[in-house]
C-alpha positions as CSV (number, residue, x, y, z in Angstrom):
1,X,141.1,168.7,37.5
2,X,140.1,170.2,34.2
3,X,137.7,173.4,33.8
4,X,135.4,172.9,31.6
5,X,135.5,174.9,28.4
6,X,132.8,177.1,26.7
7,X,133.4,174.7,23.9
8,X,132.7,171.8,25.6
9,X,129.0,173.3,26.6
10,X,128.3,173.7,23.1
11,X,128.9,170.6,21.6
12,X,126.8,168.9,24.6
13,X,123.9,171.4,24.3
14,X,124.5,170.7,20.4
15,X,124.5,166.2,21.3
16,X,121.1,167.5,23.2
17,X,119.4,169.3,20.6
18,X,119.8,167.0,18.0
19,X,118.7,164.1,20.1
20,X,115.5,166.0,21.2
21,X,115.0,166.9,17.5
22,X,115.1,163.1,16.2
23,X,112.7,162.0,19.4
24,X,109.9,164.7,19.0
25,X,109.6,164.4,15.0
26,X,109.7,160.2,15.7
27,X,106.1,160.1,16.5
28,X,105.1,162.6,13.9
29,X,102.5,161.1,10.9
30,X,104.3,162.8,8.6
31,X,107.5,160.1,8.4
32,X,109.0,161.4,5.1
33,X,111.0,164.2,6.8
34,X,114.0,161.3,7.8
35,X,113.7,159.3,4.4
36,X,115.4,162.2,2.9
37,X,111.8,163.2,1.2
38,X,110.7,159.7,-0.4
39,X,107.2,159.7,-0.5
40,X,105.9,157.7,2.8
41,X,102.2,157.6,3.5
42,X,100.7,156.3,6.8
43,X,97.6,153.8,6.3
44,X,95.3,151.6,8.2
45,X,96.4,147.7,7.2
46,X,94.8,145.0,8.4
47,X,97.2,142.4,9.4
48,X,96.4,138.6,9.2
49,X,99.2,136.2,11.5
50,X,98.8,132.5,12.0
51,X,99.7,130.4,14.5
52,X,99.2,126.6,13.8
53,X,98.8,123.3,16.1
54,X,98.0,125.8,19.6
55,X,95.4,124.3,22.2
56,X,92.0,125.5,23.0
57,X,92.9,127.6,26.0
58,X,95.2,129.6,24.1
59,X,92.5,130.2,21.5
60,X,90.1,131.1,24.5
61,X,92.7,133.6,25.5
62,X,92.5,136.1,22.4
63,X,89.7,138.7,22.1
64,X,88.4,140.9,19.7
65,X,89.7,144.1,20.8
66,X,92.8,142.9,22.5
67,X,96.4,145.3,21.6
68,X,98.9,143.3,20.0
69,X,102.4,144.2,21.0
70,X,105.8,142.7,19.1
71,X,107.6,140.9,21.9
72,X,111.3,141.4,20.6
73,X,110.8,145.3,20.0
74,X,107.3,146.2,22.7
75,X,106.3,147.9,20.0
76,X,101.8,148.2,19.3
77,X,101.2,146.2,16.5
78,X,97.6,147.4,16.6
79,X,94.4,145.8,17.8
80,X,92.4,142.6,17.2
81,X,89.8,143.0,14.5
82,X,88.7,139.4,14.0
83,X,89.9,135.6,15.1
84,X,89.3,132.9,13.0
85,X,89.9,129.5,14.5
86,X,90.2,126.0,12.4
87,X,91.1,122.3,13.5
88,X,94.2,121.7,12.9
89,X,95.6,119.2,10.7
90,X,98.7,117.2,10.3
91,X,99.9,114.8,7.3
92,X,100.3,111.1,8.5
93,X,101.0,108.2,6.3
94,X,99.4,104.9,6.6
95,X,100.8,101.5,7.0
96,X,100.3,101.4,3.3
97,X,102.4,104.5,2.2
98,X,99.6,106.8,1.7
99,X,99.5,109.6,3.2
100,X,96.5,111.4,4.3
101,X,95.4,114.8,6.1
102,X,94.4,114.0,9.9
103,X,93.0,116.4,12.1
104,X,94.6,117.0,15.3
105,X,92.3,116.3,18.4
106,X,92.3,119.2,20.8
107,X,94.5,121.4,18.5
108,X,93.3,124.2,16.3
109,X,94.8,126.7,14.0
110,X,94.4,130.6,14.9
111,X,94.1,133.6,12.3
112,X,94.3,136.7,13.9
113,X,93.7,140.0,12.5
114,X,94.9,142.9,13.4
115,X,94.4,147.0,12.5
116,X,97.5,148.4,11.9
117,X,99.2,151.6,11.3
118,X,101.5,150.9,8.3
119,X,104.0,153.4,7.1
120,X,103.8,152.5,2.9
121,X,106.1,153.9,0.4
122,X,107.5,152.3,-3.0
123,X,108.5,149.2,-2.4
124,X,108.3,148.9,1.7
125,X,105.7,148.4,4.4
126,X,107.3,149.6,7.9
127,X,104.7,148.3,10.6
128,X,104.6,151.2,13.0
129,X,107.5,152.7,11.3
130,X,109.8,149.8,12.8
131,X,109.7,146.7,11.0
132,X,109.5,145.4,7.4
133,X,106.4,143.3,6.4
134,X,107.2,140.8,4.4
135,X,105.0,137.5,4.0
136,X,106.0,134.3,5.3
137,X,108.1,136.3,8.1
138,X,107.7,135.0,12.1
139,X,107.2,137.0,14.7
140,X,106.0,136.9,18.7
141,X,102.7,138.4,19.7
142,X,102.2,139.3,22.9
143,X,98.9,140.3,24.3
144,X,98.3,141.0,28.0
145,X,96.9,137.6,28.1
146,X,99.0,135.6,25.4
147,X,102.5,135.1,23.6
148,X,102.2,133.2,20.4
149,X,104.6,132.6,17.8
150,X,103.1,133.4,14.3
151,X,103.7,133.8,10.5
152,X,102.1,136.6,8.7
153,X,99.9,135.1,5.9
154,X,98.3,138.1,4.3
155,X,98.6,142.0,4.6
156,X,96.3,144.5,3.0
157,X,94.1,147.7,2.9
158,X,91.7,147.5,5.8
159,X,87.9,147.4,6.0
160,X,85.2,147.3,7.8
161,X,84.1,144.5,6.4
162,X,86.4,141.8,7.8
C-alpha cells in the first residue's frame, strides 16, 4: 500500500477550496464575478406561462401566493402574482369547410404569473441564474399542489400593478 504524499494533501485541500469558493459566491447577488466582469444585474421580472386546454380542478389547484419550482432543474421560479383563467377554444371545421373557433366545454386556458428573480445582462435573461428565457420556450411547473406543462408568453419588468 502507498503512503500518501504531502503532495497529494495539497492538491485535495486545493479540489476543496476551489469547490467551496464556486458554492459560497453561487448564491451571491452580485453574479458578475463568474461572467468574467460582464455587466449582470439582478431584477424583479414578472413572468407570464400559459397552459392551454387544462380542466377546472387544475385551475382550482393554483393560488395566488403559491412558489413555482422548475420540475427538470427544482429550482424557485418565484411566486404567483396573478391567475388569469379563459375558456378555451379549439378550431373545428364544419361540414361545409368553414372553419370556426369553438369553445371547449369544461376546459379553460391558464395564465399564470409569476415574480421572478432575473439575472439581466446584454443580450440574456438567466431565470434564477439557471436558465435562459426566451419566449415561446416550454417548461414544467410544479407547485406543491400542481405540475403543468406551459409556454412562456411574455416576460417583463414587474409591478405592482398586475
Amino acid at each position: 500500500m502507498k503512503k500518501i504524499r504531502w503532495i497529494d494533501i495539497l492538491i485535495i485541500v486545493f479540489v476543496i477550496a476551489i469547490a467551496v469558493v464556486f458554492f459560497l459566491r453561487r448564491g451571491d447577488d452580485n453574479y458578475s464575478k463568474f461572467k468574467g466582469g460582464v455587466d449582470i444585474d439582478l431584477v424583479d421580472m414578472s413572468l407570464t406561462y400559459e397552459t392551454k386546454g387544462i380542466r377546472g380542478f387544475s385551475v382550482d389547484s393554483i393560488e395566488l401566493g403559491d412558489v413555482i419550482f422548475d420540475d427538470d432543474s427544482g429550482t424557485k421560479l418565484g411566486v404567483v402574482t396573478a391567475i388569469n383563467v379563459k375558456p378555451s377554444k379549439e378550431v373545428m371545421v364544419k361540414n361545409n369547410g368553414e372553419a370556426v373557433s369553438a369553445i371547449r366545454e369544461e376546459y379553460f386556458d391558464l395564465y399564470v404569473t409569476i415574480n421572478s428573480k432575473v439575472y439581466e445582462s446584454e443580450n440574456k435573461f438567466l431565470a434564477n441564474g439557471n436558465f435562459d428565457l426566451k419566449l415561446n420556450s416550454n417548461i414544467k411547473l410544479v407547485s406543491k399542489r400542481l405540475l403543468l406543462n406551459a409556454r412562456l408568453v411574455n416576460f417583463g419588468e414587474y409591478s405592482e400593478e398586475l
